[in-house]
C-alpha positions as CSV (number, residue, x, y, z in Angstrom):
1,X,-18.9,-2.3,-18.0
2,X,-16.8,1.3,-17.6
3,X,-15.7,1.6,-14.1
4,X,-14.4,5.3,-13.4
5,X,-13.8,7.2,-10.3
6,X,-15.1,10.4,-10.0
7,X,-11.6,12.2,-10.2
8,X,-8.1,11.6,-11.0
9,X,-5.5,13.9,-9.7
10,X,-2.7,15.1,-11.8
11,X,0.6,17.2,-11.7
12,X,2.3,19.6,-14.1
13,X,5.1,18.3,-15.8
14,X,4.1,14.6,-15.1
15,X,2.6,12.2,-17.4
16,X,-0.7,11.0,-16.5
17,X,-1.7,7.3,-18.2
18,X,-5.1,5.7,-17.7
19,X,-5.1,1.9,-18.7
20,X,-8.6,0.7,-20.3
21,X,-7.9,-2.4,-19.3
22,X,-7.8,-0.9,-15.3
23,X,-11.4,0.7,-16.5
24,X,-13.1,-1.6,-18.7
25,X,-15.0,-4.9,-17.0
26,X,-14.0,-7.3,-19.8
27,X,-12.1,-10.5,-19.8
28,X,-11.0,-8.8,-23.7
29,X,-11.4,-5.1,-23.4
30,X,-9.8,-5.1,-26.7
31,X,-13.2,-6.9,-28.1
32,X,-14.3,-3.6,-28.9
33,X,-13.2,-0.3,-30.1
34,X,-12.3,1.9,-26.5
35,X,-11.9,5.5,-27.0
36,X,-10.7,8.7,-25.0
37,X,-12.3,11.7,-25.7
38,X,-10.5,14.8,-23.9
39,X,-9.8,18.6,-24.6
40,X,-6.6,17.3,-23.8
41,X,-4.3,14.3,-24.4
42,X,-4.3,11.3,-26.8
43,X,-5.8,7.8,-27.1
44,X,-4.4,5.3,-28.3
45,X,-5.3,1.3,-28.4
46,X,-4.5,0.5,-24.8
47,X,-4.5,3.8,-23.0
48,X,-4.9,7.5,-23.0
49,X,-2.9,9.4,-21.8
50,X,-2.0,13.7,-21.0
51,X,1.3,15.6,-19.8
52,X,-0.6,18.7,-18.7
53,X,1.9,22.0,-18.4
54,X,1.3,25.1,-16.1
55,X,-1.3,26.5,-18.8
56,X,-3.3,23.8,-18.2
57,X,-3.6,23.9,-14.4
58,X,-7.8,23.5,-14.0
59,X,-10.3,20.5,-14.6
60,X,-11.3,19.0,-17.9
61,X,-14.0,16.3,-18.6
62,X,-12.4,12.8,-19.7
63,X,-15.2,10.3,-21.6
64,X,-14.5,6.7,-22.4
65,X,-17.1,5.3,-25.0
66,X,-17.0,1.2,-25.8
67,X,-17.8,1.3,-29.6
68,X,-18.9,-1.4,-31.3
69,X,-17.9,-2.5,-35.4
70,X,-20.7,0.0,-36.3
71,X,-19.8,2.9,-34.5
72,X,-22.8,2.3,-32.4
73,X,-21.7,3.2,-28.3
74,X,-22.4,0.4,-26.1
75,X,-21.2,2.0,-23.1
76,X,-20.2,5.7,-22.3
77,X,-19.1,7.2,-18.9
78,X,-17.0,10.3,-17.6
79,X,-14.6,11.4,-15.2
80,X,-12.6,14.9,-13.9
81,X,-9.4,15.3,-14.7
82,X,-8.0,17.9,-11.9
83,X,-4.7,19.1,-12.8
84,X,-2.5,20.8,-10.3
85,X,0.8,22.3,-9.8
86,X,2.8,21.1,-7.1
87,X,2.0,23.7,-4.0
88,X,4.4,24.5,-1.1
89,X,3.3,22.4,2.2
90,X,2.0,25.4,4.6
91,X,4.7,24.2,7.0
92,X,6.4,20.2,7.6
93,X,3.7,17.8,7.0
94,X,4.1,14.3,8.5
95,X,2.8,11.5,6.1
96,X,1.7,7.9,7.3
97,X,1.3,5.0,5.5
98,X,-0.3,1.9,5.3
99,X,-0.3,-0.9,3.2
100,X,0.0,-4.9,2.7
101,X,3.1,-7.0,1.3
102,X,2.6,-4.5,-1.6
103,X,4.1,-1.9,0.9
104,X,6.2,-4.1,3.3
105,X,9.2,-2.9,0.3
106,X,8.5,0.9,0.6
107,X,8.8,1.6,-2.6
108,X,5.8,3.4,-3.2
109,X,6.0,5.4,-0.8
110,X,9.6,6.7,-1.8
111,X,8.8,7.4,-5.1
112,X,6.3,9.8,-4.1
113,X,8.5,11.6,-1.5
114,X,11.6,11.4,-3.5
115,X,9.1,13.5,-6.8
116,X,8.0,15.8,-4.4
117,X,11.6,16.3,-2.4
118,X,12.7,17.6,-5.8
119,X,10.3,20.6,-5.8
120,X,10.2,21.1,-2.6
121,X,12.9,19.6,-0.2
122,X,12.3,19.1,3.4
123,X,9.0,19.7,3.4
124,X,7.6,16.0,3.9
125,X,8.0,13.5,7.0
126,X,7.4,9.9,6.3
127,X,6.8,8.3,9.7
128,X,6.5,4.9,10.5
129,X,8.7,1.8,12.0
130,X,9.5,0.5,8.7
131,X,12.0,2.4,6.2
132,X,12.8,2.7,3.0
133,X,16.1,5.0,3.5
134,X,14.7,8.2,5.3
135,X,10.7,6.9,4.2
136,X,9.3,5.6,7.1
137,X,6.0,3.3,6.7
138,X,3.8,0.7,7.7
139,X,3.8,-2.2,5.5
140,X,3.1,-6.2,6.6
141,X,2.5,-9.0,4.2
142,X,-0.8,-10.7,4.3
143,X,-2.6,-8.6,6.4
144,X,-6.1,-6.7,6.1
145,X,-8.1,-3.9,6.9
146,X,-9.0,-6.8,10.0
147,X,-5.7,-7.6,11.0
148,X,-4.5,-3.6,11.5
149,X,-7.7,-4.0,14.0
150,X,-6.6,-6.9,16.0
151,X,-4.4,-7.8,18.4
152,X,-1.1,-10.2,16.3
153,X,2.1,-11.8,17.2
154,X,3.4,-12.3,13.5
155,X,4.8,-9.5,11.9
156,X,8.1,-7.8,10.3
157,X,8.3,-5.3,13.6
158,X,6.9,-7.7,16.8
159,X,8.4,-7.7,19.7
160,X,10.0,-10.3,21.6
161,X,9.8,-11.9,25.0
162,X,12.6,-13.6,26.3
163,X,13.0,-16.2,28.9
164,X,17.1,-16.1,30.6
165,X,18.4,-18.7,32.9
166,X,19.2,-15.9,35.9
167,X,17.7,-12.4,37.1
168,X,18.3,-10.0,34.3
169,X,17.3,-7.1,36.4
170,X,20.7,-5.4,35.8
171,X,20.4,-5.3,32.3
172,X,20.1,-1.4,31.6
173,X,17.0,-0.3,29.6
174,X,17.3,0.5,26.1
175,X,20.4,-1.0,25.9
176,X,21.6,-2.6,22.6
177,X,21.9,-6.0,22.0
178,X,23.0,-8.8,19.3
179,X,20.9,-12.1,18.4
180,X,21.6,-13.7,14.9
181,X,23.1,-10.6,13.7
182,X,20.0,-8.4,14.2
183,X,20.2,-5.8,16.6
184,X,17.5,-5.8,19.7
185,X,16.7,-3.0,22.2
186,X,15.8,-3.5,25.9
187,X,12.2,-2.3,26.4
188,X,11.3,-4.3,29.6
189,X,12.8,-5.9,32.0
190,X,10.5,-8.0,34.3
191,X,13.1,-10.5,36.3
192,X,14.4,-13.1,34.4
193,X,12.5,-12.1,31.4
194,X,13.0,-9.2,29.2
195,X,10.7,-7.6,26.2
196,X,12.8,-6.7,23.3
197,X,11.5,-4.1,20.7
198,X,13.5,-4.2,17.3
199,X,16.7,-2.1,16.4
200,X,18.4,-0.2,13.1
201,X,17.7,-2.7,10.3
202,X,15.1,-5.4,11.8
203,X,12.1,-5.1,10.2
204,X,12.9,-7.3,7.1
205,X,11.8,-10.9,8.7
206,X,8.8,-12.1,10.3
207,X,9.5,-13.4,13.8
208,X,13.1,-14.2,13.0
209,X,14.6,-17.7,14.5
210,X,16.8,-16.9,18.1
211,X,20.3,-18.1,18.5
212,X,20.6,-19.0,22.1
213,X,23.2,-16.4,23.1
214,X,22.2,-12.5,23.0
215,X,25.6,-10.0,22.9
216,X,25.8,-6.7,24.5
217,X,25.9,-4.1,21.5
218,X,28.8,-2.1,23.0
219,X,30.5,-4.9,24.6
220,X,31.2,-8.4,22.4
221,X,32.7,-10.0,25.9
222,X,29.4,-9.5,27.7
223,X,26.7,-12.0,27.1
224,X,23.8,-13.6,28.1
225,X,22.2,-17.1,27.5
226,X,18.1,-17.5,27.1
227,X,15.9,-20.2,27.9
228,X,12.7,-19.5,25.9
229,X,11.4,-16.6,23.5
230,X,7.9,-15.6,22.3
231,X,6.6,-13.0,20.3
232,X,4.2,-10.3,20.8
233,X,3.1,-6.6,19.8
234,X,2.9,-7.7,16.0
235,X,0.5,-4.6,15.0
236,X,1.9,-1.8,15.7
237,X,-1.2,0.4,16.4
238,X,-2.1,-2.3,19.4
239,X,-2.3,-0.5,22.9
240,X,-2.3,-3.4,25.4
241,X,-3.7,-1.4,28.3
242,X,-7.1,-0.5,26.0
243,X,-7.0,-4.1,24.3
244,X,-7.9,-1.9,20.9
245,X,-6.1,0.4,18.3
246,X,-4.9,3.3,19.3
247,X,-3.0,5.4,17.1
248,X,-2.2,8.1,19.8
249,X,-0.1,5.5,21.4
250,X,1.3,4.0,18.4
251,X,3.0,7.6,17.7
252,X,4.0,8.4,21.6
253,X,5.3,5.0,21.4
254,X,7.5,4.9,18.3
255,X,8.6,8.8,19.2
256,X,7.1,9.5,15.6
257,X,5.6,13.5,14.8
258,X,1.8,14.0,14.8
259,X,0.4,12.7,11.1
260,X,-1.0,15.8,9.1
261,X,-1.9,12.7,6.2
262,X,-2.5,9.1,6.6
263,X,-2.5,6.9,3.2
264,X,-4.0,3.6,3.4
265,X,-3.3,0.8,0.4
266,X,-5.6,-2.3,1.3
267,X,-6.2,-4.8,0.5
268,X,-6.2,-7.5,-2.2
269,X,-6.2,-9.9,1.2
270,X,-9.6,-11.5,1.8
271,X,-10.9,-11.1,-1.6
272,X,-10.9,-14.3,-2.3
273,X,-14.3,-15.0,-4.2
274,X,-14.3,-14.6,-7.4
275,X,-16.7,-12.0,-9.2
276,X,-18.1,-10.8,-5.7
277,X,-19.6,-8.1,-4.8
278,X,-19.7,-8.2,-1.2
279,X,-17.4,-6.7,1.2
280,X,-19.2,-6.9,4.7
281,X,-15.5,-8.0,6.6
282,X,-13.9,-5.3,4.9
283,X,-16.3,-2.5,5.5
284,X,-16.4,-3.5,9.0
285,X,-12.5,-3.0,9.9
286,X,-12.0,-0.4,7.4
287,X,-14.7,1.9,9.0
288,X,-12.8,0.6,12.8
289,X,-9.7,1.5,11.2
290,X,-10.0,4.8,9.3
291,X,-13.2,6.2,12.0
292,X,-10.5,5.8,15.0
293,X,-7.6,7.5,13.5
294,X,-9.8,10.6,12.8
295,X,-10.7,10.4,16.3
296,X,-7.5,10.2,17.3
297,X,-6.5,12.7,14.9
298,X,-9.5,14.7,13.5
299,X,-7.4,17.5,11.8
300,X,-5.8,15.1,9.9
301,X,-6.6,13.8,6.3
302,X,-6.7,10.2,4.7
303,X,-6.4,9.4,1.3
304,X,-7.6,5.7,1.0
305,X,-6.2,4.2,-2.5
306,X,-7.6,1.4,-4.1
307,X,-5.7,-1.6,-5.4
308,X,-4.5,-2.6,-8.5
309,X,-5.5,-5.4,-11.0
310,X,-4.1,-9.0,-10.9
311,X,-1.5,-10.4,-13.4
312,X,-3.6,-11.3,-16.8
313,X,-1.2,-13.5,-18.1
314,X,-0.2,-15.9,-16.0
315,X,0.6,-14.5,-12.6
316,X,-1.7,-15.9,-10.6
317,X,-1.6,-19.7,-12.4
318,X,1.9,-19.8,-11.2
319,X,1.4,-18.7,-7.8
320,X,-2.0,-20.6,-6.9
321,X,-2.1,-23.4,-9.2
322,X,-5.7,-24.2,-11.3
323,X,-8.1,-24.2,-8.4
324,X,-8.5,-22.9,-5.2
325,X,-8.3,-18.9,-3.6
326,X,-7.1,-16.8,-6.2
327,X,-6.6,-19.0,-8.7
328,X,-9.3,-17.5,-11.0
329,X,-7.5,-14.0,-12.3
330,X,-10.4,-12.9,-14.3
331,X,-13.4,-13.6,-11.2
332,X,-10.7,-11.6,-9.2
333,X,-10.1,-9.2,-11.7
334,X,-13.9,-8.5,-11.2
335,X,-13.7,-8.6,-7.3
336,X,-11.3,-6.3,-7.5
337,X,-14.0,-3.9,-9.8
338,X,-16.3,-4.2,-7.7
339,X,-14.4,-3.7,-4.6
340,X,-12.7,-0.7,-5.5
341,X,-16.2,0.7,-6.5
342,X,-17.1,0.1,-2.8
343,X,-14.4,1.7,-1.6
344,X,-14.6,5.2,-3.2
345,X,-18.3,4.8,-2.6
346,X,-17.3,4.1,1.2
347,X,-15.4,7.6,1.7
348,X,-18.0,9.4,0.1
349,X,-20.9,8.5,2.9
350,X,-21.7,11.6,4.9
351,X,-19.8,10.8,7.8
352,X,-16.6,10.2,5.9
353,X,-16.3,12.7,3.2
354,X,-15.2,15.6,4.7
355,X,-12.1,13.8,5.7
356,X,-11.6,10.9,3.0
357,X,-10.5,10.9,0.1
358,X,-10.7,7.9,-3.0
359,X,-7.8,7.7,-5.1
360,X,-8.0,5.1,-8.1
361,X,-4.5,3.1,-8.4
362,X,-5.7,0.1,-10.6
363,X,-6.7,2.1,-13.7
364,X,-3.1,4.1,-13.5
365,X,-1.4,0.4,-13.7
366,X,-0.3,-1.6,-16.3
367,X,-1.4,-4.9,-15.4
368,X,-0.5,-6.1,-18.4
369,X,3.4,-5.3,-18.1
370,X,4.4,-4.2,-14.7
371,X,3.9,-7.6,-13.2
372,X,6.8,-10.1,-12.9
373,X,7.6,-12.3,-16.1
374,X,9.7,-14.8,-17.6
375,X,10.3,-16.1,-20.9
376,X,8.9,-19.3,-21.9
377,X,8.6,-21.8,-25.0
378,X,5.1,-20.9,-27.0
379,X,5.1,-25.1,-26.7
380,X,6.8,-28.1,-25.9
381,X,8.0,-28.2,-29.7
382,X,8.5,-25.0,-30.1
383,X,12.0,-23.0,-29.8
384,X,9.8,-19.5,-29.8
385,X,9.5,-17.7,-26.6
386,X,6.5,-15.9,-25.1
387,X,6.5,-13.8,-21.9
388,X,4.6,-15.3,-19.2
389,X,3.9,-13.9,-15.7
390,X,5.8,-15.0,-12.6
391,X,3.6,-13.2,-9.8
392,X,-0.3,-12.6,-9.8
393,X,-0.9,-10.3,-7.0
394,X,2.5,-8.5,-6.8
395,X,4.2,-6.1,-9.0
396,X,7.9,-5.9,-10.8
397,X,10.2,-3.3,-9.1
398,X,9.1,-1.1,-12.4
399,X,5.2,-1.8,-11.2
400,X,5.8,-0.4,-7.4
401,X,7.3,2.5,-9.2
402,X,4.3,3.1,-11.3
403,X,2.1,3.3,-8.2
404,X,4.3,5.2,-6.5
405,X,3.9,7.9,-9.7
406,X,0.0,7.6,-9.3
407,X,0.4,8.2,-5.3
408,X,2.9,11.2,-6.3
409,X,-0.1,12.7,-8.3
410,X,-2.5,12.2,-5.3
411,X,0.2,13.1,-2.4
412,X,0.2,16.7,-4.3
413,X,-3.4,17.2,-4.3
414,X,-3.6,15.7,-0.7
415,X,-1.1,18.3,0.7
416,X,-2.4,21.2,-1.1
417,X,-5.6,21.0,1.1
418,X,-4.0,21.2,4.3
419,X,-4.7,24.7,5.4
């Protein structure tokens, strides 16, 4: 019934709130008493929670016990709160990550650099094609741990082949160039075709729509007219020469720094059975995924975070109707239990653990209020309103920002073991 991770990180000076209903494998976790017991913090009905200062920098034993009207305990497990001060980076560190739609937005990821830019600035490198501002990430709507390990043409930074109607050979490499107001940079040019890689600001639509005129950057008068366009290079750790990932090439590529940290947040995609506990297309790409960027990059470290809880009131209804994938929030609820179990199970296996690290995000989430909602009539009759989710599988801009507090929390313990 109690799902805890081993661990949970935590800062000085940041408040720390565990959810019950992110812990607690109940369609009403409220059906019994749930209580917190900590040398430090308080518990209250939905959550406990603990702003540890500098004199409590150190571990402390958290228990949650499921009581029942009688004070007998159903259910009682533990967990390691490991509270740290924020520790100067041994030099620049370069940070990657990694997510699904939940990250296409970068907010996350910018909440956690902007936290740790105010202790210490400069320190941090987000890299990536995507940005939020100055944090660079990877982030692409729908996809998996399988997708990241395939070759795709759909994605918010393709690239794009386009047919002309004459020789374009004297169209200067790297030059800049105008299509639909999105700018386009000259990557290849292979007679009257030429591969297009995307420019400042392009990374916000999947395989936009092509006007049929492309104009010179630098030059309005200058013009040319294409025939034909077709996308390509959609995952952006595809190396076409090996046919496989290849994260080497993905960063010699992009002209991005050597990652010191990669941070993966997958994937609600593909768990689409309700109450499962099977995980066999997952495990296979996640292992492809995560094995070859050590090889690629065995000094550095990966913090895999698992994913939040669905929207229990509502959410999902209104984005998948009554039947079909997803429909069912509390199966998926469940799934997403049971999956998340998996995956800090997954980083602990021999081969993993001395460079992976589990991070729990769903149990540091509010998935009762940081979904979006609207506000409805209790009935047809009735001129009361209730507040009903808009969005199952996708937080409100107040939501992101709560997982980018948790990733904060785990970005500080993550960069204090780089030696």
């Amino acid at each position: 019934m109690i799902f805890l991770p081993s661990k949970y990180y935590l800062v000085v000076n940041d408040r720390f709130e565990l959810f019950f209903r992110g812990v607690i494998k109940k369609h009403n976790p409220y059906q019994y008493y749930v209580k917190a017991e900590c040398e430090k913090g308080y518990t209250y009905n939905r959550y406990f929670t603990f702003t540890p200062e500098k004199e409590d920098i150190g571990e402390y034993n958290l228990t949650i016990k499921v009581i029942d009207d009688d004070g007998c305990i159903i259910e009682s497990k533990s967990t390691i709160l490991v509270v740290n001060d924020v520790s100067e980076p041994v030099r620049k560190l370069n940070v990657l990550c990694v997510g699904d739609s939940e990250t296409v937005n970068g907010v996350w990821p910018k909440v956690g650099y902007e936290k740790f830019e105010k202790v210490y600035p400069n320190m941090l490198n987000f890299i990536g094609k995507m940005h939020n501002e100055k944090v660079g990430y990877e982030g692409y709507g729908g996809w998996q741990w399988k997708t990241f390990c395939e070759y795709e043409v759909e994605s918010r930074t393709s690239s794009v082949w386009v047919t002309f109607e004459n020789d374009m050979s004297n169209i200067p490499q790297h030059s800049k160039w105008l299509n639909n107001n999105l700018e386009w940079i000259v990557e290849t040019v292979d007679g009257e075709k030429i591969k297009f890689k995307r420019g400042n600001n392009n990374c916000s639509i999947v395989n936009p729509k092509l006007d049929s005129i492309f104009t010179n950057y630098n030059k309005n008068s200058e013009q040319i007219k294409m025939v034909s366009y077709e996308y390509s290079d959609a995952n952006p750790f595809w190396n076409p020469e090996k046919n496989d990932i290849d994260f080497k090439y993905y960063i010699e590529k992009n002209n991005l720094a050597k990652p010191d940290l990669l941070f993966t947040f997958l994937t609600g995609n593909g768990l689409y059975v309700p109450y499962s506990n099977e995980f066999i297309t997952h495990e296979k790409y996640a292992t492809k995924f995560l094995e070859q960027f050590h090889k690629d990059f065995p000094d550095a470290l990966i913090g895999v975070m698992g994913i939040e809880l669905p929207c229990c009131n509502g959410g999902v209804t209104a984005c998948y109707g009554a039947q079909g994938y997803y429909h069912d929030w509390y199966g998926d609820t469940v799934t997403t239990l049971n999956y998340d179990k998996w995956l800090e199970n997954f980083t602990k296996l021999e081969e993993h653990a001395s460079y992976m690290t589990y991070f729990d995000i769903k149990s540091q989430f509010d998935s009762e209020y940081s979904h979006p909602v609207e506000l409805v009539k209790v009935n047809n009759r009735s001129e009361i309103l209730e507040r009903i989710g808009t969005n199952g599988l996708h937080p409100s801009i107040d939501g992101y920002k709560q997982i980018g507090d948790a990733f904060y929390r785990f970005l500080v313990e993550m960069v204090k073991r780089i030696k």
